[in-house]
PDB file as gemmi writes it, atoms N, CA and C in Angstrom:
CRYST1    1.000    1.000    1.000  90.00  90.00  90.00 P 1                      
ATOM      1  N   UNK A   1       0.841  -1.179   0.000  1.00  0.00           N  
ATOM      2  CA  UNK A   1       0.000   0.000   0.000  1.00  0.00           C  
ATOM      3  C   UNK A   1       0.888   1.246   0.000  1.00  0.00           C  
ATOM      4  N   UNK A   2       0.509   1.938  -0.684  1.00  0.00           N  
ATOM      5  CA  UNK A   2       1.097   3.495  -1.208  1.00  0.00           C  
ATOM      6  C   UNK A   2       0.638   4.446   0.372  1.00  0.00           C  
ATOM      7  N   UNK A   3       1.994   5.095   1.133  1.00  0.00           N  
ATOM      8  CA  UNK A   3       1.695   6.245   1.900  1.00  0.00           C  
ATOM      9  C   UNK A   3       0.209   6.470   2.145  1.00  0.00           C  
ATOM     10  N   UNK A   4      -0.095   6.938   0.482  1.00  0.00           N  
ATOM     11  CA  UNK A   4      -2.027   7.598   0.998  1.00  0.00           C  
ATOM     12  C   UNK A   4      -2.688   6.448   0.746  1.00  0.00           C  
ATOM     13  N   UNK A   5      -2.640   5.537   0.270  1.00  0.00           N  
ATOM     14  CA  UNK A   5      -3.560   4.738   0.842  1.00  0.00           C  
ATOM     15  C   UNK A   5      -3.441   4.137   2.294  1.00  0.00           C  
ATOM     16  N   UNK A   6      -2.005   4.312   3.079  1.00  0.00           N  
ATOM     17  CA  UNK A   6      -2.305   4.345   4.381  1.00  0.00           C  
ATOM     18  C   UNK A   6      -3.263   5.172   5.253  1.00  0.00           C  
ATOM     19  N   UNK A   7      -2.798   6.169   4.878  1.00  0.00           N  
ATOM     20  CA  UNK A   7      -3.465   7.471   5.285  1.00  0.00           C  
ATOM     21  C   UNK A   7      -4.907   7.559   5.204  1.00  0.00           C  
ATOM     22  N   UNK A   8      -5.899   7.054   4.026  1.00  0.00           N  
ATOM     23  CA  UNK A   8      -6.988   6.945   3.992  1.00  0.00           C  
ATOM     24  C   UNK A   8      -7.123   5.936   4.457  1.00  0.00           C  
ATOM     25  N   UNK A   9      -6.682   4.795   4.942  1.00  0.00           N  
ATOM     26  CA  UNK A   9      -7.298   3.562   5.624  1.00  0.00           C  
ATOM     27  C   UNK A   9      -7.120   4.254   6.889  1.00  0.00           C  
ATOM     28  N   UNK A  10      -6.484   4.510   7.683  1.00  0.00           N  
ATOM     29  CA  UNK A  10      -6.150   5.460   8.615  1.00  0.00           C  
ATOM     30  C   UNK A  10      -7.375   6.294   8.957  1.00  0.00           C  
ATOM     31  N   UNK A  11      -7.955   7.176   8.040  1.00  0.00           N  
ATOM     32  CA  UNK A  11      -9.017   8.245   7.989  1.00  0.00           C  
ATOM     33  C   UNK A  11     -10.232   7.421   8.214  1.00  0.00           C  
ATOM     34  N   UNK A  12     -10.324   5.914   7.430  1.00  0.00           N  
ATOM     35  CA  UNK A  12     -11.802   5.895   7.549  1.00  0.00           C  
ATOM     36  C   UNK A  12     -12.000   4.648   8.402  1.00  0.00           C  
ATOM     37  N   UNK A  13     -10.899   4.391   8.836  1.00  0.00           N  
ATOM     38  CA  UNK A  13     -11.245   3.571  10.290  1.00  0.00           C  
ATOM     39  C   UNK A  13     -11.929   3.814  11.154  1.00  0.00           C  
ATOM     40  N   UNK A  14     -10.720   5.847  11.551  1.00  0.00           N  
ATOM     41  CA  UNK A  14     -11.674   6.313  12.820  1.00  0.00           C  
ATOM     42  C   UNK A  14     -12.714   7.133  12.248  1.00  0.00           C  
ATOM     43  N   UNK A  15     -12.864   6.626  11.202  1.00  0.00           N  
ATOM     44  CA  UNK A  15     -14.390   7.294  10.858  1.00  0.00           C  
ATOM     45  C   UNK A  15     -15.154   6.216  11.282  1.00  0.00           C  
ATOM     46  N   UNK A  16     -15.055   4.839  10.648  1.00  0.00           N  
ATOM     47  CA  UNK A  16     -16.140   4.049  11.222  1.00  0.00           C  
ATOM     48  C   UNK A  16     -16.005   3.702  12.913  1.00  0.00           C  
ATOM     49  N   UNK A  17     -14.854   3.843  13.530  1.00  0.00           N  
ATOM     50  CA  UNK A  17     -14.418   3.550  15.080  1.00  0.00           C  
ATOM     51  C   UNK A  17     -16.057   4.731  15.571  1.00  0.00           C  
ATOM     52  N   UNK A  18     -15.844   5.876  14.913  1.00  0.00           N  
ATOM     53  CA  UNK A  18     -16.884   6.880  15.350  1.00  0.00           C  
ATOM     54  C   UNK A  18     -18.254   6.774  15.215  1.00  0.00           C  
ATOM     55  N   UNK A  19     -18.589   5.914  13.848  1.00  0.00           N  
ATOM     56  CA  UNK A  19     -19.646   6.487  13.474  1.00  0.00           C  
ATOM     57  C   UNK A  19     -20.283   4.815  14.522  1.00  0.00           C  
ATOM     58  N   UNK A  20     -19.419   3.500  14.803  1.00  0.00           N  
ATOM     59  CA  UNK A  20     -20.177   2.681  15.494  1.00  0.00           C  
ATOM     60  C   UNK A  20     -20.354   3.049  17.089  1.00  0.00           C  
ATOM     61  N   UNK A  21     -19.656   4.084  17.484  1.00  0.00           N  
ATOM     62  CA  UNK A  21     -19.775   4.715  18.986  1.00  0.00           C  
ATOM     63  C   UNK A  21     -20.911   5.564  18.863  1.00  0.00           C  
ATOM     64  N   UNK A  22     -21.462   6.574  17.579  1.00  0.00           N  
ATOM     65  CA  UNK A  22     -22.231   7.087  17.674  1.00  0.00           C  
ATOM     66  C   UNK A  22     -23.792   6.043  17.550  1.00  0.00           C  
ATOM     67  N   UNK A  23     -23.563   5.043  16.725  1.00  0.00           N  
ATOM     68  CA  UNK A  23     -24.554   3.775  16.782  1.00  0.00           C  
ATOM     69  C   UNK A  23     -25.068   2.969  18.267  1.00  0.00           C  
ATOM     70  N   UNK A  24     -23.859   2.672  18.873  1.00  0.00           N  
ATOM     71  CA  UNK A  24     -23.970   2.470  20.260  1.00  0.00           C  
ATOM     72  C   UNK A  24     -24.776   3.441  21.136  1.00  0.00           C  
ATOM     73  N   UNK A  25     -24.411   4.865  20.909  1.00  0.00           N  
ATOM     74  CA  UNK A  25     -25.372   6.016  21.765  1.00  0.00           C  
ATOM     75  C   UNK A  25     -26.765   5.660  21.613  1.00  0.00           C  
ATOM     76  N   UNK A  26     -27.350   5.698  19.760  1.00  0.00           N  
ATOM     77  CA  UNK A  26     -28.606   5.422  19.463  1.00  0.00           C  
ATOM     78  C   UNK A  26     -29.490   4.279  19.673  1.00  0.00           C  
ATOM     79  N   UNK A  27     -28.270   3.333  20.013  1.00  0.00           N  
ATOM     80  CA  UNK A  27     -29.046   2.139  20.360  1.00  0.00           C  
ATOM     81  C   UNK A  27     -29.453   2.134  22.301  1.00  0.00           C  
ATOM     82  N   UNK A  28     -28.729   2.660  22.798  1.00  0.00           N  
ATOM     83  CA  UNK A  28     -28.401   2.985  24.314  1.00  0.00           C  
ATOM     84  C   UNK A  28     -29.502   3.705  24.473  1.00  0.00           C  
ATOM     85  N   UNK A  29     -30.157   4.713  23.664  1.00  0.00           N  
ATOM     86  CA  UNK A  29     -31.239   5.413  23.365  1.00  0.00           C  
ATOM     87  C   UNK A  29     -32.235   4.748  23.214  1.00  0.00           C  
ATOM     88  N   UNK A  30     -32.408   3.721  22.281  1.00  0.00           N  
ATOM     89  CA  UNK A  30     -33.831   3.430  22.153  1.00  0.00           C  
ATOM     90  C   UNK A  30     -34.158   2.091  22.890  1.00  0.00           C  
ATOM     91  N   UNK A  31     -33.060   1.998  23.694  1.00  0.00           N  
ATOM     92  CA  UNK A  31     -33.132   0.420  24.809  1.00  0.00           C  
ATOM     93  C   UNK A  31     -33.882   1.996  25.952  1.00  0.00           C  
ATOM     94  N   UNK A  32     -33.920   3.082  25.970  1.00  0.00           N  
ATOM     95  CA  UNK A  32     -34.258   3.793  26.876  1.00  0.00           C  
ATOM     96  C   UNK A  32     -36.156   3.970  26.339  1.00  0.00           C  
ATOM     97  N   UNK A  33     -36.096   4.198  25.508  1.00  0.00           N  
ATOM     98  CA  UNK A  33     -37.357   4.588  24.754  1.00  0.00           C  
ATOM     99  C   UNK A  33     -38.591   3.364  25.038  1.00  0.00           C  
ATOM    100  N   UNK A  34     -37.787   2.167  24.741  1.00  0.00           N  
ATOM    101  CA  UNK A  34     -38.149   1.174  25.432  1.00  0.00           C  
ATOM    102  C   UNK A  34     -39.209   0.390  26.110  1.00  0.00           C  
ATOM    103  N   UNK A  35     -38.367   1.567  27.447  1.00  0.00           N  
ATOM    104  CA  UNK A  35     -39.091   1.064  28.021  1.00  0.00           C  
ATOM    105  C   UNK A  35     -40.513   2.494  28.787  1.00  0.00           C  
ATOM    106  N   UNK A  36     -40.906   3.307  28.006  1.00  0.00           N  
ATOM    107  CA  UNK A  36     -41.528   4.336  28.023  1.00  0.00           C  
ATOM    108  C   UNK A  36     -42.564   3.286  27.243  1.00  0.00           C  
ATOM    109  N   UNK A  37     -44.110   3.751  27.919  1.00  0.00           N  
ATOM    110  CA  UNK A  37     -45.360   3.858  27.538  1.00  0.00           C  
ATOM    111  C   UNK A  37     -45.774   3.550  25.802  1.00  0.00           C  
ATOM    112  N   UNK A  38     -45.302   4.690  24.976  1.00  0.00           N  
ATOM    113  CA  UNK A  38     -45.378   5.305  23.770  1.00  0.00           C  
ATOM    114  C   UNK A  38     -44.611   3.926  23.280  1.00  0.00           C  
ATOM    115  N   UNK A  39     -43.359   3.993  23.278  1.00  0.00           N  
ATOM    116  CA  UNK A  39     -42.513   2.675  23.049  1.00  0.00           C  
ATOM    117  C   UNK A  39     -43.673   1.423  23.116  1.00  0.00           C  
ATOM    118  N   UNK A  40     -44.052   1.323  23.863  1.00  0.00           N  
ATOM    119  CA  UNK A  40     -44.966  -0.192  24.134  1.00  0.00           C  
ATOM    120  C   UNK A  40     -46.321   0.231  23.304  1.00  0.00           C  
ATOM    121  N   UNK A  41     -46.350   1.157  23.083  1.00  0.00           N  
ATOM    122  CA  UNK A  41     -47.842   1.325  22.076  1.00  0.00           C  
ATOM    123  C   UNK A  41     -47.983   1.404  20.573  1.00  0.00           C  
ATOM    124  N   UNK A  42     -46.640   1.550  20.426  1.00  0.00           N  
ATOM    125  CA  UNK A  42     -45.805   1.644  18.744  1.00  0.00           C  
ATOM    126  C   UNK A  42     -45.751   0.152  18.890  1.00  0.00           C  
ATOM    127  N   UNK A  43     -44.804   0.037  19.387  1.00  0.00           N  
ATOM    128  CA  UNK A  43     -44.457  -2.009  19.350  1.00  0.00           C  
ATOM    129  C   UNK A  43     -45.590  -3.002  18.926  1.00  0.00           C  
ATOM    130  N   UNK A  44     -46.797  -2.432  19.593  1.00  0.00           N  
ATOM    131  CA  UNK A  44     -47.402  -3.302  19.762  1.00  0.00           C  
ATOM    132  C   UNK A  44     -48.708  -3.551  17.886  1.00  0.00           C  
ATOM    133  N   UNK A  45     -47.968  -2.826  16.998  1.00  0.00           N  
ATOM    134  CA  UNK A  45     -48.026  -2.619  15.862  1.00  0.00           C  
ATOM    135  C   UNK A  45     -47.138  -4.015  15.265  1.00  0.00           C  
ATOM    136  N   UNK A  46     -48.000  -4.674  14.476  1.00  0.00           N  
ATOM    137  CA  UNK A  46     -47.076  -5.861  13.872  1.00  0.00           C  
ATOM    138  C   UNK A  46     -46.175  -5.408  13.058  1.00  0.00           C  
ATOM    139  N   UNK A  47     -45.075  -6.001  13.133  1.00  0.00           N  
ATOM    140  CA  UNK A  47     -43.746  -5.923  11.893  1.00  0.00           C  
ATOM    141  C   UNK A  47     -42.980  -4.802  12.534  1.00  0.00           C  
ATOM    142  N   UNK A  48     -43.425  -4.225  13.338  1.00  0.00           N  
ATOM    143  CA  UNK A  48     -42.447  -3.130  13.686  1.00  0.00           C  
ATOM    144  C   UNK A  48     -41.599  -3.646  14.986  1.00  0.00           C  
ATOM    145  N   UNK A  49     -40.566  -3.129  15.033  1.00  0.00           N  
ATOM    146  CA  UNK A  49     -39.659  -3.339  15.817  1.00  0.00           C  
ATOM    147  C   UNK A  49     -38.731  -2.080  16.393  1.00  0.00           C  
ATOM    148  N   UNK A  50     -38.211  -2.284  17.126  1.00  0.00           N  
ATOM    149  CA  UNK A  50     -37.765  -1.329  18.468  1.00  0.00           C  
ATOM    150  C   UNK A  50     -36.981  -0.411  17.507  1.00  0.00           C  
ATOM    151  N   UNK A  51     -36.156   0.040  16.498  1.00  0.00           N  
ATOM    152  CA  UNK A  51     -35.292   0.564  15.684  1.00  0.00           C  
ATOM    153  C   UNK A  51     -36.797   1.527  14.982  1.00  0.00           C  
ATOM    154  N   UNK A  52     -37.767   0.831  14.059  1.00  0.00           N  
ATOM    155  CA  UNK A  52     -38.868   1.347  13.808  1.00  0.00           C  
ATOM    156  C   UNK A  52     -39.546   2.516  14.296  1.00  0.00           C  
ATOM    157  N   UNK A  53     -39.732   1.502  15.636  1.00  0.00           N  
ATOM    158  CA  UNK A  53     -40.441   2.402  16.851  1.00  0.00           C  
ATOM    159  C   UNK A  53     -39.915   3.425  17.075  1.00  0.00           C  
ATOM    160  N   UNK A  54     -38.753   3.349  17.422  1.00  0.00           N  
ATOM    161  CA  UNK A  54     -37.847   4.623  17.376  1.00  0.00           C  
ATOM    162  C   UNK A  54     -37.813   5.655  16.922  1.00  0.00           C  
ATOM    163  N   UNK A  55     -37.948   5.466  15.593  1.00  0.00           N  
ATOM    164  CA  UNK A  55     -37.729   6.668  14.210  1.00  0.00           C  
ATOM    165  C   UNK A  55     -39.148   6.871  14.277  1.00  0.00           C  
ATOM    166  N   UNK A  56     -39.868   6.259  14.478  1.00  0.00           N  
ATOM    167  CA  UNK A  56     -41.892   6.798  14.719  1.00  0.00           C  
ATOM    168  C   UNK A  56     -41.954   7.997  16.044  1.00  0.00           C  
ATOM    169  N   UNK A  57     -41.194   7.509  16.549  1.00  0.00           N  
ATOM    170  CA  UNK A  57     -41.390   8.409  18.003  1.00  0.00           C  
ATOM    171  C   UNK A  57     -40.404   9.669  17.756  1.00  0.00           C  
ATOM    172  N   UNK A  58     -39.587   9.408  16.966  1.00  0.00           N  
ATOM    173  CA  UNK A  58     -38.634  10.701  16.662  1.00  0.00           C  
ATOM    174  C   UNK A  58     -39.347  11.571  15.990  1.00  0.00           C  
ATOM    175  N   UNK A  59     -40.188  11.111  14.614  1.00  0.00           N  
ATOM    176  CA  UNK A  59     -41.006  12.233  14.182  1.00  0.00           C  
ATOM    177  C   UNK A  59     -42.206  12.402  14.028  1.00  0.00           C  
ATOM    178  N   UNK A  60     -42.562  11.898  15.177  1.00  0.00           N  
ATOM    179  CA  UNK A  60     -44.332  12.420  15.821  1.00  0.00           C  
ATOM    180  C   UNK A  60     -43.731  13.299  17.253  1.00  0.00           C  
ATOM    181  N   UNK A  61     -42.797  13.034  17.461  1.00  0.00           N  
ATOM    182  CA  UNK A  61     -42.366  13.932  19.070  1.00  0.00           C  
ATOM    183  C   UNK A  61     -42.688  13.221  20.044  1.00  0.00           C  
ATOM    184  N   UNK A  62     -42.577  13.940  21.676  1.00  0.00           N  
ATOM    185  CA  UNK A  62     -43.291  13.406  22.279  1.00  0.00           C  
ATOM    186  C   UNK A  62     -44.121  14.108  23.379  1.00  0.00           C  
ATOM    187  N   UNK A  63     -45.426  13.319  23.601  1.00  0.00           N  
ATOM    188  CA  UNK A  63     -46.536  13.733  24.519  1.00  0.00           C  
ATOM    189  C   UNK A  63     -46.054  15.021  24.868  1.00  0.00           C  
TER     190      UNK A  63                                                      
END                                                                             
């Protein structure tokens, strides 16, 4: 591997090192959402699932 292609493997490592820490937050998030009311009233919608639920509750807001 050529210098810059070190360098860009380099770059987009701690890009993904980041972008799965920022994944971890969102998931840490909606294990919180969870376990809220709203959470259990979305869920309880077939086919949907907790990631779903999530992004439903993000843009309806809340109570």
């Amino acid at each position: 591997m050529s210098e810059n292609d070190i360098c860009v493997h380099k770059h987009l490592t701690k890009t993904i090192e980041h972008l799965n820490g920022q994944i971890r937050q969102v998931e840490a998030r909606i294990e919180v959402l969870a376990n809220q009311r709203d959470m259990e009233i979305v869920l309880s919608i077939p086919i949907v699932g907790k990631r779903s639920a999530a992004a439903i509750l993000v843009e309806v807001g809340e109570r």
